[in-house]
ZAKOLKE-986884 format. One record per atom (N, C-alpha, C): residue number from 1; residue in three letters; chain; atom name; x, y, z. Coordinates in pm, whole numbers, m for minus. Layout:
BEGIN
  pos  code  unit  site       X       Y       Z
  NUM   ALA     A    CA       X       Y       Z
...
***
This chain:
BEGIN
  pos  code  unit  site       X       Y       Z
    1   UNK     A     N    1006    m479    1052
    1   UNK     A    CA     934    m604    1060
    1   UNK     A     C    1029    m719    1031
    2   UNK     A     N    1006    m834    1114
    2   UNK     A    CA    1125    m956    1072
    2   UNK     A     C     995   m1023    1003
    3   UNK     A     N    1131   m1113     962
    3   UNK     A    CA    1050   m1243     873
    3   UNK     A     C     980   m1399     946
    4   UNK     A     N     946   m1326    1100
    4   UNK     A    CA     877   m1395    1200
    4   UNK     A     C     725   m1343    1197
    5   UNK     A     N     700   m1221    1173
    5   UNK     A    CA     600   m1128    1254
    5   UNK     A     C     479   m1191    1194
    6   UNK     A     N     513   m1199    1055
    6   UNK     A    CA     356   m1267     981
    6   UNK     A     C     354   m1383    1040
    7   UNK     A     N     374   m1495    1056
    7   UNK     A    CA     340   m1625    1114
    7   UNK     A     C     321   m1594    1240
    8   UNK     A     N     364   m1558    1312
    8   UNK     A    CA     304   m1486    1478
    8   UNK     A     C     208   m1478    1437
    9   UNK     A     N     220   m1352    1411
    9   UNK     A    CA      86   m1279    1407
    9   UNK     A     C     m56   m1355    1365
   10   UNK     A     N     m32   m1454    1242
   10   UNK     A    CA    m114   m1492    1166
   10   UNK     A     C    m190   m1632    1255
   11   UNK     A     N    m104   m1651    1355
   11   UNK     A    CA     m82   m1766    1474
   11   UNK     A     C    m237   m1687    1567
   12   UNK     A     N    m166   m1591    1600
   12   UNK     A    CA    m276   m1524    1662
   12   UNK     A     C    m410   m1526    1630
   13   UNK     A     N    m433   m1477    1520
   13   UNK     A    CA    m568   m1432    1444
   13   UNK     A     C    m648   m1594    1463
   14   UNK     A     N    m546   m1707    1435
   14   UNK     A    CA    m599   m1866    1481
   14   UNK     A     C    m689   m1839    1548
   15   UNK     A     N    m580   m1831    1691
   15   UNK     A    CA    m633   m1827    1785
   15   UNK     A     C    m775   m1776    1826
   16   UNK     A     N    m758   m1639    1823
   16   UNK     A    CA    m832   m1559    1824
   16   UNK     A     C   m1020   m1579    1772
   17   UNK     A     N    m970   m1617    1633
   17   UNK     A    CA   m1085   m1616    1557
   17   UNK     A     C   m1138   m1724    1543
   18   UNK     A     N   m1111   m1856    1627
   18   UNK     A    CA   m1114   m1990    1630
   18   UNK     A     C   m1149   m2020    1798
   19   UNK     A     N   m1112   m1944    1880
   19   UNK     A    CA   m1196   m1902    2014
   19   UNK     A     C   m1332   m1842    2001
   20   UNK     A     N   m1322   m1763    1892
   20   UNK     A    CA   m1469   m1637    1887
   20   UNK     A     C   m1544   m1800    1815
   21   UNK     A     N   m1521   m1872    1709
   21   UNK     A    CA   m1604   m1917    1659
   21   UNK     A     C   m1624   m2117    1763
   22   UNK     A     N   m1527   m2153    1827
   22   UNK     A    CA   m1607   m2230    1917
   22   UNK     A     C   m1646   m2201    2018
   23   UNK     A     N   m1648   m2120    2103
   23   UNK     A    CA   m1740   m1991    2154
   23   UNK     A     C   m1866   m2019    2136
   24   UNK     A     N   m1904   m1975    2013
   24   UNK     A    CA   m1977   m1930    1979
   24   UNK     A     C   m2091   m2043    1943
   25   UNK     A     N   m2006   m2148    1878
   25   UNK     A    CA   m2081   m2329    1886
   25   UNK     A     C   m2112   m2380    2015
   26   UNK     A     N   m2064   m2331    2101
   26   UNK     A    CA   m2077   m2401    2242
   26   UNK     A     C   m2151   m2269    2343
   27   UNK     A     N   m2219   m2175    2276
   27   UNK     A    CA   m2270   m2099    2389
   27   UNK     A     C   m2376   m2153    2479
   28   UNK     A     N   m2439   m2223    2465
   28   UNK     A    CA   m2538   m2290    2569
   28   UNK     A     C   m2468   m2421    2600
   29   UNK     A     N   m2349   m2437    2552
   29   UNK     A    CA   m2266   m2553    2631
   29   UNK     A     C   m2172   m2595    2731
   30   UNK     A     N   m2034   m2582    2633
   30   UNK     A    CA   m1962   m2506    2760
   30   UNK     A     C   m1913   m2383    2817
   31   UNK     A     N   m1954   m2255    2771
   31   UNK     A    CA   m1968   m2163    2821
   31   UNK     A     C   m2058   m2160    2915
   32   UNK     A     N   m2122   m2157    2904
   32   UNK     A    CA   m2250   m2179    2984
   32   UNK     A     C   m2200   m2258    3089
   33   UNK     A     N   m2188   m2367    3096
   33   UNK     A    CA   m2127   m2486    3190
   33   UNK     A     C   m2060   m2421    3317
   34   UNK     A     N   m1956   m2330    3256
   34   UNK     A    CA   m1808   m2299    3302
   34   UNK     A     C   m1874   m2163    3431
   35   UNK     A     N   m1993   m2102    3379
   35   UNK     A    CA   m2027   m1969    3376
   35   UNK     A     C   m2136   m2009    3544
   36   UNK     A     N   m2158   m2138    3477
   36   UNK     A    CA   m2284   m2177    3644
   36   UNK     A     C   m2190   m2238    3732
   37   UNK     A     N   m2070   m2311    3682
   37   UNK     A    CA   m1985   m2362    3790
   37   UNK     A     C   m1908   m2224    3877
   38   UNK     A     N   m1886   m2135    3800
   38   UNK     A    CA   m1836   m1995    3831
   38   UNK     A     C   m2007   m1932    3940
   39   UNK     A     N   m2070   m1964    3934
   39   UNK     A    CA   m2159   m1952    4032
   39   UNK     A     C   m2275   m1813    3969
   40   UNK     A     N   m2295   m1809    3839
   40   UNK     A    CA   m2290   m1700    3723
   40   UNK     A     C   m2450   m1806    3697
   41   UNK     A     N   m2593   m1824    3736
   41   UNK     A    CA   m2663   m1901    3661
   41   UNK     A     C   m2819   m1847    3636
   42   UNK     A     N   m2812   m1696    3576
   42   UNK     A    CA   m2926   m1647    3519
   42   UNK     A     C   m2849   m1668    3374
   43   UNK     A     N   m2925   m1737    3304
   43   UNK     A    CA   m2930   m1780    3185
   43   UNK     A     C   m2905   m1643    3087
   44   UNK     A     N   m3021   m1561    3095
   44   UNK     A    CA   m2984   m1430    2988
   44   UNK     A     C   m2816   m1384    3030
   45   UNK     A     N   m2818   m1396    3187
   45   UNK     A    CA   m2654   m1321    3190
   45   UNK     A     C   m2564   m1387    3146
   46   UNK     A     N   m2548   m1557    3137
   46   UNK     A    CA   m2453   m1651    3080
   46   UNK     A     C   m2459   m1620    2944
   47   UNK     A     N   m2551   m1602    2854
   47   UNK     A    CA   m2577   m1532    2741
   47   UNK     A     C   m2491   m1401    2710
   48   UNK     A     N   m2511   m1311    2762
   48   UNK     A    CA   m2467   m1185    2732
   48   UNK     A     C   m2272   m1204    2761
   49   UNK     A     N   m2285   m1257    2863
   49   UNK     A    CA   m2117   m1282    2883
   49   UNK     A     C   m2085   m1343    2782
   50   UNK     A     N   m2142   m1471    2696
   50   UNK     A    CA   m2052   m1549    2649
   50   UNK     A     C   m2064   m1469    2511
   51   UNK     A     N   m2137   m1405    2470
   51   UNK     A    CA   m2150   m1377    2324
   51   UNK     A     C   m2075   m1256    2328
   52   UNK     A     N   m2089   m1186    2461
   52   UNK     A    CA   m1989   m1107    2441
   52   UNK     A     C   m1828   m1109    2420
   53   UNK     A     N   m1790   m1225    2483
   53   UNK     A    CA   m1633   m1306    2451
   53   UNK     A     C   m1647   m1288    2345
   54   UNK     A     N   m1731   m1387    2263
   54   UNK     A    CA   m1750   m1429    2117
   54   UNK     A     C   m1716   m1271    2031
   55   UNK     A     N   m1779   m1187    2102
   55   UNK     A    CA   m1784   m1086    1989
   55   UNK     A     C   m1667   m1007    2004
   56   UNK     A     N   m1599    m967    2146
   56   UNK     A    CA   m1492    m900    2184
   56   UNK     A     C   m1315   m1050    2109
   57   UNK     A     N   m1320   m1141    2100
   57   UNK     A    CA   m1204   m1247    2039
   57   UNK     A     C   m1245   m1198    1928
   58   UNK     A     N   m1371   m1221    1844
   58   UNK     A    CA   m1378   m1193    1647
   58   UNK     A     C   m1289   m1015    1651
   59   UNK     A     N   m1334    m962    1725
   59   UNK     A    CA   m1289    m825    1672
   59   UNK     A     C   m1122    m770    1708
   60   UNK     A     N   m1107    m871    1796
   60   UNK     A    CA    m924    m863    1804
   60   UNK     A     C    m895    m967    1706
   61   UNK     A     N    m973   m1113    1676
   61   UNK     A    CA    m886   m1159    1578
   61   UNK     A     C    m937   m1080    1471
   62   UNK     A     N   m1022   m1006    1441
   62   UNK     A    CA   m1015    m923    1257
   62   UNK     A     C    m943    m816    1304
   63   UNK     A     N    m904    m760    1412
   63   UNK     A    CA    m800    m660    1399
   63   UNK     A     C    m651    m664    1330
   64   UNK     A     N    m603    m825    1441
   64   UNK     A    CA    m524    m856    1414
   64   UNK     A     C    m451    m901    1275
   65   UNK     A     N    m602    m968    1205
   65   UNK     A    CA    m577    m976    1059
   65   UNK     A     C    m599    m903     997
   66   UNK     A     N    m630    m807     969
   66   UNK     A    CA    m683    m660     887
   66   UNK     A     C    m624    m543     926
   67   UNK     A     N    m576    m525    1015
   67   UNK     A    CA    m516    m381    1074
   67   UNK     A     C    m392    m402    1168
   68   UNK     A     N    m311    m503    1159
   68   UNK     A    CA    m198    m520    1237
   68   UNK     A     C    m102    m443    1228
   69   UNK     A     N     m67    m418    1353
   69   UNK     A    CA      14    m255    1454
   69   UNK     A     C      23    m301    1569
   70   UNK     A     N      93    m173    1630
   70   UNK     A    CA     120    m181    1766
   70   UNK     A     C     m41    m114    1808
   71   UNK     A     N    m125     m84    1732
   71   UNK     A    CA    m256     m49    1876
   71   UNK     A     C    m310    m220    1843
   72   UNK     A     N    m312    m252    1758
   72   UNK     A    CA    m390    m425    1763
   72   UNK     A     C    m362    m490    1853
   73   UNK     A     N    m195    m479    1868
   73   UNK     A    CA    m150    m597    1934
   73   UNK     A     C    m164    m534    2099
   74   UNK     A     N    m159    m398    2159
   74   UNK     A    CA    m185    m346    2242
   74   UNK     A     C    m297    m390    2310
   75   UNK     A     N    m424    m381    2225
   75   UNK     A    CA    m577    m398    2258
   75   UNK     A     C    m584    m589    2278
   76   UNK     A     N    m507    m636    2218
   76   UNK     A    CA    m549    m814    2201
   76   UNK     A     C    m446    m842    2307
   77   UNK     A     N    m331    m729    2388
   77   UNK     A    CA    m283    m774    2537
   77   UNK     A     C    m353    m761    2618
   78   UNK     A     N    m404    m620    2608
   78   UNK     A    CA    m490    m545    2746
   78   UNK     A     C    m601    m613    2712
   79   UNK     A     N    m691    m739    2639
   79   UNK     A    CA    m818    m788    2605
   79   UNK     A     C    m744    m950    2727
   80   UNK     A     N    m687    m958    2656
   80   UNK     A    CA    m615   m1076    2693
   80   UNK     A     C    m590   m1109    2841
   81   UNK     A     N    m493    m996    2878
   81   UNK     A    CA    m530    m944    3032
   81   UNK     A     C    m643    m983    3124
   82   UNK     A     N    m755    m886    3069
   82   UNK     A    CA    m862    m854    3106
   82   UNK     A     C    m948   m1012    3161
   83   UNK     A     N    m958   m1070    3023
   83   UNK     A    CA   m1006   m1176    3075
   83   UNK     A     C    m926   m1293    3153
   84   UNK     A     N    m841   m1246    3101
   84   UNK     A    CA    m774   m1426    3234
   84   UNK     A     C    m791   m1384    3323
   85   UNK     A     N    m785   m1256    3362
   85   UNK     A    CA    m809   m1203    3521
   85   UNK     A     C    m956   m1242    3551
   86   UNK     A     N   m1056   m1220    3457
   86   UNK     A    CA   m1182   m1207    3541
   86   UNK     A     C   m1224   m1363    3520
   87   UNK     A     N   m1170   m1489    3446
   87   UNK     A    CA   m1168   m1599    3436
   87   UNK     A     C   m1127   m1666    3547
   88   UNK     A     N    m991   m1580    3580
   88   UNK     A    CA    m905   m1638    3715
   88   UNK     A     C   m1031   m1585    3865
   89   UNK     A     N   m1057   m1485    3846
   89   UNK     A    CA   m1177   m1474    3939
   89   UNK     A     C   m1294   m1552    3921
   90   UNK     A     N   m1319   m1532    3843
   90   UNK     A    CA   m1462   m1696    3850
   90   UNK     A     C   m1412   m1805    3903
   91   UNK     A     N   m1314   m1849    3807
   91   UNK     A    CA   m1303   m1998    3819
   91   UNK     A     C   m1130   m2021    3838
   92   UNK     A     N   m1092   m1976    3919
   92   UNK     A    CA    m954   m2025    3925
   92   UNK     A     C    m907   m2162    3902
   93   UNK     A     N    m972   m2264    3913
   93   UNK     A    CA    m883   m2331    3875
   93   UNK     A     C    m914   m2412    3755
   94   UNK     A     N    m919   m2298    3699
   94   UNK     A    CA    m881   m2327    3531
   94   UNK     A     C    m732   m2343    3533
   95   UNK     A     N    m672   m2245    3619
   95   UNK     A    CA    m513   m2267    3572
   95   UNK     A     C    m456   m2387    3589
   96   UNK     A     N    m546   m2511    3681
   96   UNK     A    CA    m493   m2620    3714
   96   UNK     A     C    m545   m2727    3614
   97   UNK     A     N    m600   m2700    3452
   97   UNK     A    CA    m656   m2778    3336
   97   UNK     A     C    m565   m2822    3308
   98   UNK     A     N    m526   m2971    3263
   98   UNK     A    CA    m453   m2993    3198
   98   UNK     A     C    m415   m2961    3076
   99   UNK     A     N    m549   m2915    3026
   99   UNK     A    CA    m520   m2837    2869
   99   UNK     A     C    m479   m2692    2882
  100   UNK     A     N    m482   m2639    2967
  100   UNK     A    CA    m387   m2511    3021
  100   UNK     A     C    m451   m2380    2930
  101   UNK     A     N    m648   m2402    2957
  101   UNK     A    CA    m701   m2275    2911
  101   UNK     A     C    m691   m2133    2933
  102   UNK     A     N    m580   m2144    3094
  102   UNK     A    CA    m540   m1949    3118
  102   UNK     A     C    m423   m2024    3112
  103   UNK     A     N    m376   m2086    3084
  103   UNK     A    CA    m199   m2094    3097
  103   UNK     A     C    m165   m2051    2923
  104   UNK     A     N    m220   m2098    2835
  104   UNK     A    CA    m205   m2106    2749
  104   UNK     A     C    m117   m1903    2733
  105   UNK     A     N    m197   m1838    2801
  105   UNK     A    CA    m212   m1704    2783
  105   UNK     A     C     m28   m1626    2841
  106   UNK     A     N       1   m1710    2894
  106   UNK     A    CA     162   m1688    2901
  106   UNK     A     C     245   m1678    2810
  107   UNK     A     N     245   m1760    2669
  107   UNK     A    CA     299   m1781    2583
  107   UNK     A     C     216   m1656    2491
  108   UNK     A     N     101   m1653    2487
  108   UNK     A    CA      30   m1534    2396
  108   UNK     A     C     109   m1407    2458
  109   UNK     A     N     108   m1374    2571
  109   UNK     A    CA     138   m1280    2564
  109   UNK     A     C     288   m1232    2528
  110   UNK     A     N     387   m1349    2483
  110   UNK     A    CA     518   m1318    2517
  110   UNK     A     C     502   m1302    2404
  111   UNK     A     N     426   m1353    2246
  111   UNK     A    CA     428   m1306    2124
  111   UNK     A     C     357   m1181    2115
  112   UNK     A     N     273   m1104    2166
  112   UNK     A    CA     237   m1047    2162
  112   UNK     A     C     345    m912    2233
  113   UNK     A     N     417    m935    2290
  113   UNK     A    CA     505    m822    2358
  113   UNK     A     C     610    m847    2186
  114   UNK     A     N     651    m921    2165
  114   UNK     A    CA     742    m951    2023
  114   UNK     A     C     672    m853    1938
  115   UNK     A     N     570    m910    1916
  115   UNK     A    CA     552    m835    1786
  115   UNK     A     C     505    m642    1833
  116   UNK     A     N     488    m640    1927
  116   UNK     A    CA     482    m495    1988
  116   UNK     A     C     620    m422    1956
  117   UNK     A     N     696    m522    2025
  117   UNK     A    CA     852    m455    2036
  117   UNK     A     C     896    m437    1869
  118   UNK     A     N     884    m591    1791
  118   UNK     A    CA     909    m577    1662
  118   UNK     A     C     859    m422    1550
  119   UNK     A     N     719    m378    1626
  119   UNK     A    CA     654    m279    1569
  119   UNK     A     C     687    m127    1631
  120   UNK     A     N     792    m124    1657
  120   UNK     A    CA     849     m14    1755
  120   UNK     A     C     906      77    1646
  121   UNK     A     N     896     239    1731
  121   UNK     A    CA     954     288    1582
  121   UNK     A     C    1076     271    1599
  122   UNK     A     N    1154     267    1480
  122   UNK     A    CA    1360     308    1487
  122   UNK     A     C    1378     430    1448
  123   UNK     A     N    1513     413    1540
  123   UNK     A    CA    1566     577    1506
  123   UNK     A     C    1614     575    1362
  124   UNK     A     N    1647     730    1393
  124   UNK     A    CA    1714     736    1188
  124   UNK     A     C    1814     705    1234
  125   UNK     A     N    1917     690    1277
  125   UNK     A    CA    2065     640    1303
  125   UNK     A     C    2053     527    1200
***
């Protein structure tokens, strides 16, 4: 482990657990919003999607803060993944926000390959 990995990491869990919780303030707002412009507008289903974000970000960011490893950081890539892809399918041009809500996810993932690699085993040599 370097003397980077905790502030990464701890960077993350921000993230993470600060997505799950305005999320979660804005579920009949802008989730919702984003979810009918995405062409998504039965209400229970804008519901179930967004709380499900909400609930799938809290449990990678308490992974990340409570159980950090290479399966945490594995699951909060392949999570990470998952959704910009199906974000980029709704609504592509999110990538063209100026606040850079799937761009942002370029830089996550390059800490997230760090602290993977950082968590690698070493040889005995």
């Amino acid at each position: 482990m370097t003397s980077t990995t905790r502030p990464l990491r701890l960077s993350l869990v921000t993230v993470w657990l600060g997505t799950a919780l305005v999320s979660a303030i804005e579920a009949r707002g802008q989730g919702a919003a984003l979810l009918r412009a995405a062409g998504i507008t039965d209400g229970p289903t804008q519901q179930l999607l967004v709380w499900g974000g909400v609930a799938a970000d809290a449990a990678v960011g308490l992974a990340l803060w409570l159980r950090p490893g290479r399966a945490s950081y594995a699951v909060a890539l392949v999570l990470m993944a998952l959704m910009t892809a199906i974000a980029t399918a709704l609504h592509p041009t999110l990538w063209l926000d100026p606040l850079g809500p799937l761009l942002k996810n370029i830089p996550i993932a390059a800490l997230l390959g760090h602290l993977l690699r950082d968590e690698a085993p070493r040889s005995a040599l």
